[in-house]
C-alpha positions as CSV (number, residue, x, y, z in Angstrom):
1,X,-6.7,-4.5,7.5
2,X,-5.2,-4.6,10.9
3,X,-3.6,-1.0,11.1
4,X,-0.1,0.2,12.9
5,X,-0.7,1.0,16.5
6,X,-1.4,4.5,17.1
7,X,1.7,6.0,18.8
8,X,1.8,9.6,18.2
9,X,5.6,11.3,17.6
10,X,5.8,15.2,17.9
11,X,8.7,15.4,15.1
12,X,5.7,15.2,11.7
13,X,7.1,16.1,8.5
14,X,4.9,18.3,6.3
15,X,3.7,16.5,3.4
16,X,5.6,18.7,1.0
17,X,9.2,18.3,2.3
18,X,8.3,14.9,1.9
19,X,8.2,14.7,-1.6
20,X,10.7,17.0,-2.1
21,X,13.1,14.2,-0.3
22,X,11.7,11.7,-2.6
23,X,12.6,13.7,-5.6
24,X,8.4,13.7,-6.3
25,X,6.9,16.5,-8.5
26,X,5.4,19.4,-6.2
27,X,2.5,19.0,-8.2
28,X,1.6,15.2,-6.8
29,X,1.0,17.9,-3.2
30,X,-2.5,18.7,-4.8
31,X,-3.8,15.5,-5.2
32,X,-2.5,13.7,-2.2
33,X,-4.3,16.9,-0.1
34,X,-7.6,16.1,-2.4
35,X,-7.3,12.3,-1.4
36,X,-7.0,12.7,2.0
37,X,-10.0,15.0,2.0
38,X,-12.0,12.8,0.8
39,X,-10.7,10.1,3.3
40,X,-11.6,12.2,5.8
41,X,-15.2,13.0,4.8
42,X,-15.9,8.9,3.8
43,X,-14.5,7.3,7.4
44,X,-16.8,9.7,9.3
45,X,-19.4,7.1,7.9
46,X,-17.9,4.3,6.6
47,X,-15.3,3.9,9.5
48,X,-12.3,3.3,7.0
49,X,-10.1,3.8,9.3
50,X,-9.5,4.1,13.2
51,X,-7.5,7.2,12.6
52,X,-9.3,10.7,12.6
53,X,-6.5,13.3,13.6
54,X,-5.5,14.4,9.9
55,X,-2.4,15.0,11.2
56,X,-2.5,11.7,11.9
57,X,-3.7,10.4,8.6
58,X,-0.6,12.1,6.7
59,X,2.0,10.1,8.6
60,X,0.4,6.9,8.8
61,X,-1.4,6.9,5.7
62,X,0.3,9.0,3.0
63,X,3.9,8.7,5.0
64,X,4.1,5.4,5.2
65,X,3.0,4.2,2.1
66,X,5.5,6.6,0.5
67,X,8.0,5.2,2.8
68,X,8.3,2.3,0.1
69,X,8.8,4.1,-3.1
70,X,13.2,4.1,-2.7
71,X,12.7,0.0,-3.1
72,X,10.0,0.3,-6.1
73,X,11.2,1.4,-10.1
74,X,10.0,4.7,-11.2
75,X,9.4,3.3,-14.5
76,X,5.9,1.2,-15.8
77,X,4.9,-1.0,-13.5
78,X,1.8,-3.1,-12.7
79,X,1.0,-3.3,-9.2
80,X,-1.8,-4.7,-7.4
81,X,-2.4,-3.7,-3.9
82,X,-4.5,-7.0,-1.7
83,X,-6.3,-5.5,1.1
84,X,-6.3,-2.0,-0.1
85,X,-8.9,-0.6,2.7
86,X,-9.0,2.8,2.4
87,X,-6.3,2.7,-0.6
88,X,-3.3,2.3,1.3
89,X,-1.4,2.1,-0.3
90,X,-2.3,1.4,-3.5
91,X,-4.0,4.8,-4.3
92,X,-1.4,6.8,-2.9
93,X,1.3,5.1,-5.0
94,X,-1.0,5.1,-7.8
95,X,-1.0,9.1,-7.0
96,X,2.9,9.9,-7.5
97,X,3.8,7.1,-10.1
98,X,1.0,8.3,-12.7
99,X,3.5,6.1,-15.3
100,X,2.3,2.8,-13.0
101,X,-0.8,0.7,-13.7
102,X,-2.3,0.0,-10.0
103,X,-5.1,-2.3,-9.3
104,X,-6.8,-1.6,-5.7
105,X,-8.4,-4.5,-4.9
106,X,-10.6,-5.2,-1.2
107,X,-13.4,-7.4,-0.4
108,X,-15.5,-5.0,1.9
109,X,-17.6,-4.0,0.1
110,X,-18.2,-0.5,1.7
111,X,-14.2,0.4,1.0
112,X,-14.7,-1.0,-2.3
113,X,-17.4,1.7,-2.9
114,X,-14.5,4.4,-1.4
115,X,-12.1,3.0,-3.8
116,X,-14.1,3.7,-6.6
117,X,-15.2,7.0,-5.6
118,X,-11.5,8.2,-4.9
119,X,-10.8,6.7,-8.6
120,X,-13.5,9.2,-10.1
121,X,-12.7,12.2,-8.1
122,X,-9.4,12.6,-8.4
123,X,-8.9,11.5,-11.9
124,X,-6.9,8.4,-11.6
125,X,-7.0,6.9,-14.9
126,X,-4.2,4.7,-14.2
127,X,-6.4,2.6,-11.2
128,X,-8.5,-0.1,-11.4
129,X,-10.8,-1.3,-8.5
130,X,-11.5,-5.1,-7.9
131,X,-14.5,-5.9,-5.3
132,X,-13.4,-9.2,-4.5
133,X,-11.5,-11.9,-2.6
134,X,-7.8,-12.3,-3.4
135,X,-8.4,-16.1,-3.8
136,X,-11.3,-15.8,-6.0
137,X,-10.3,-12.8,-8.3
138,X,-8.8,-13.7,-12.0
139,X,-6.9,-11.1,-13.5
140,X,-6.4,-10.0,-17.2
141,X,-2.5,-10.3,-16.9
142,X,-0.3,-10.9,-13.9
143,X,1.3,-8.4,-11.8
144,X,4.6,-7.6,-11.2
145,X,4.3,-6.8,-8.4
146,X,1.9,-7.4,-5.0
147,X,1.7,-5.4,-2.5
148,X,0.1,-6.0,1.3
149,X,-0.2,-3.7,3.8
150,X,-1.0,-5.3,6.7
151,X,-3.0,-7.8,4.9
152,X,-2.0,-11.2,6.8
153,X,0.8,-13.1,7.7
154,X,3.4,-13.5,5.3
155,X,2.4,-17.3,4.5
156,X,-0.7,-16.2,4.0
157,X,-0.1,-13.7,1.6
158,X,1.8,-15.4,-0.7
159,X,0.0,-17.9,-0.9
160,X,-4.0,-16.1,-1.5
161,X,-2.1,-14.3,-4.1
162,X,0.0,-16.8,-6.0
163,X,-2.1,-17.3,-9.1
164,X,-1.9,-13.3,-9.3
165,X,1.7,-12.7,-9.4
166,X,4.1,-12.7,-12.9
167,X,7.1,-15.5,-13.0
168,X,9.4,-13.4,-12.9
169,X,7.5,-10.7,-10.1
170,X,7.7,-10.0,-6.6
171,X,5.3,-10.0,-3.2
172,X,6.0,-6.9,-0.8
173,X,4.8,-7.5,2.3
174,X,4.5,-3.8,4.4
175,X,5.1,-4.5,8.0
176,X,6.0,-3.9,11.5
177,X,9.1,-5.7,13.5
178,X,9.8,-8.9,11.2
179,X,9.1,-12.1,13.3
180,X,11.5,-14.3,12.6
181,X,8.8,-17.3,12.7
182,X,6.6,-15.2,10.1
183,X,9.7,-15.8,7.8
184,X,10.4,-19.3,9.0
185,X,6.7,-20.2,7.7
186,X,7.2,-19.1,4.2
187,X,6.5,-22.0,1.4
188,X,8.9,-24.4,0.1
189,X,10.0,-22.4,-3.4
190,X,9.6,-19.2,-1.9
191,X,12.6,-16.9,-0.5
192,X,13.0,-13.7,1.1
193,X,14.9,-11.3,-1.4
194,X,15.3,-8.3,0.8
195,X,14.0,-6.7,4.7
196,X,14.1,-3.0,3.9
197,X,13.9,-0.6,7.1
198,X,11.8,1.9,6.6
199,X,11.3,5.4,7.9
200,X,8.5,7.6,8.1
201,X,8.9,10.8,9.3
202,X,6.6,11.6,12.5
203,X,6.4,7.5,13.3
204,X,8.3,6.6,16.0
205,X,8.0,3.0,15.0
206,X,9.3,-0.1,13.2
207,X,8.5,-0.5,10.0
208,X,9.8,-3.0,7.3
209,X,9.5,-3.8,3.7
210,X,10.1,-7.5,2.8
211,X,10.4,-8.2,-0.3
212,X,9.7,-12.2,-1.2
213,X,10.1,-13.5,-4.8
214,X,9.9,-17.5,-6.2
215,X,13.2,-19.5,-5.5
216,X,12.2,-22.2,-8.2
């Protein structure tokens, strides 16, 4: 997973005003803490990610995947997350929305092991883990939605995750600026629904939410 570039901001929000803003239970505070512990303690040997400040981790990692929830429903939901890495940010989701049913899926086979762990340690009974290629893994039931962080271009996406996504459901690609030739590339019978802004506190960045669902 190709990762935001590392541009610090000095104006980081604590984790708990955070989910006070989203209108999150102050008890999701716990778990999100435990899960970046472990984080932590796994990338000083399996190099999960390239960011070791915790600091750090909070605002790109917890931040920004939190940063999506205002375009998500807080009710049942099956989500799959392609590409999860170091569970960004499927796991985090998977964290505050206890109600959804979140598949983490990545083909490394080290942050697949990670995945796993996280799952047992903190409880997540609502998580499944999928060691696998996007293009080669079957599910149960399709999703309704599919979530990428980073994964690969747009195009790209869509299309390694086609078989996995419900009729009626919708890809959400997590990105940085939108290149308009990224959304020019996009299959015939495929639209783009929505380009949410998004903003993370601390991240001096762009960051975007599209939002692409089938057009026929």
């Amino acid at each position: 997973m190709t990762e935001p570039s590392h541009r610090r901001s000095p104006r980081a929000q604590p984790l708990p005003a955070m989910l006070q803003q989203l209108g999150l239970a102050p008890d999701r505070l716990a778990p999100l803490q435990a899960y970046l512990a472990e984080l932590a303690k796994w990338n000083r040997a399996y190099n999960l990610t390239a960011i070791r400040d915790p600091a750090e981790m909070v605002t790109r990692h917890v931040l920004d995947s939190l940063a999506v929830l205002p375009h998500l429903p807080g009710s049942s939901l099956r989500l799959l997350d392609v590409g999860s890495g170091g569970g960004m940010p499927g796991l985090v989701l998977a964290i505050v929305r206890p109600q959804w049913q979140v598949t983490v899926l990545d083909g490394n086979g080290k942050k697949a092991r990670f995945l796993r762990h996280a799952v047992r340690a903190l409880g997540l009974g609502n998580v499944e883990v999928a060691e696998a290629r996007v293009e080669d893994w079957q599910a149960p039931q399709p999703f309704d939605c599919i979530i990428s962080r980073a994964f690969a271009a747009l195009a790209e996406f869509v299309a390694l995750s086609e078989h996995l996504l419900a009729a009626d459901g919708r890809w959400l690609a997590m990105k940085g600026k939108v290149a308009p030739a990224e959304l020019a590339a996009l299959p015939a019978g495929r639209a783009i629904e929505a380009i949410h802004p998004l903003e993370v506190p601390g991240l001096a960045e762009a960051r975007s939410l599209v939002v692409v669902r089938r057009s026929q």
